[in-house]
C-alpha positions in Angstrom: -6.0 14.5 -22.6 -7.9 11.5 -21.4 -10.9 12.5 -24.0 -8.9 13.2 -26.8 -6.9 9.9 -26.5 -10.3 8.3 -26.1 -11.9 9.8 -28.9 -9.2 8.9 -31.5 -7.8 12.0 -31.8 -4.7 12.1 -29.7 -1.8 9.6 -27.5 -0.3 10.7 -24.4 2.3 10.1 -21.4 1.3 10.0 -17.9 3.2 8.9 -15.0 2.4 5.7 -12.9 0.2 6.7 -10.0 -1.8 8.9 -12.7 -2.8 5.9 -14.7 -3.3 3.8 -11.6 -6.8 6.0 -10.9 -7.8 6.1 -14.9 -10.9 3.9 -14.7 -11.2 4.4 -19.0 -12.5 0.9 -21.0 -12.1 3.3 -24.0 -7.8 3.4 -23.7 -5.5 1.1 -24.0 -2.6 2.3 -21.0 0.8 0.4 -21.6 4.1 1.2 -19.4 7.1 1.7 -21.9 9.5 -0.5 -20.8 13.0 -0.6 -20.1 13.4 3.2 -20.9 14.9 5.9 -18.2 12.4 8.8 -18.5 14.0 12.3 -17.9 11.0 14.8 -17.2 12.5 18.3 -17.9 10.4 20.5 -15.6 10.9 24.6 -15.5 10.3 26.9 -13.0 7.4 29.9 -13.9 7.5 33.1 -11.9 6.9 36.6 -12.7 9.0 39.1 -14.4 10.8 41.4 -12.1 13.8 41.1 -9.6 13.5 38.4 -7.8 12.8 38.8 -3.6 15.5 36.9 -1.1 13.5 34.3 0.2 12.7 33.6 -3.9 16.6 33.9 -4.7 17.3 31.8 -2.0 14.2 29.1 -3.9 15.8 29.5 -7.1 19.9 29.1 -5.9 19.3 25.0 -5.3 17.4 24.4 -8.6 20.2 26.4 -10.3 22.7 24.0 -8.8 20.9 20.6 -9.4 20.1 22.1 -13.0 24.1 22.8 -13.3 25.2 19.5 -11.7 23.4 17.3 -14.1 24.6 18.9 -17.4 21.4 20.8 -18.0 
């Protein structure tokens, strides 16, 4: 991401201790303020029946997802 964005031919989002290392003369990095960012994040895993101990993984995530409207 970091090349593109320097090379003109891309922007991009990071989170704050990401930027915090970024050492790049070549990109401007602003914080967007006064914004609540949601990061939707999903859960990968193979395509079969699930195992207990990956049920029991998945059951909380479920919840949370349920809990907040999602």
């Amino acid at each position: 991401m970091l090349t593109l964005v320097g090379a003109g031919d891309g922007i991009g989002f990071a989170i704050g201790s990401q930027v915090q290392t970024w050492e790049r003369p070549d990109i401007v990095i602003r914080p967007l303020a006064d914004l609540a960012p949601t990061l939707t994040t999903y859960l990968l895993r193979r395509q079969s029946v699930p195992s207990e101990p990956m049920k029991r993984f998945i059951q909380p995530m479920k919840n949370g997802a349920a809990s907040s409207g999602d």
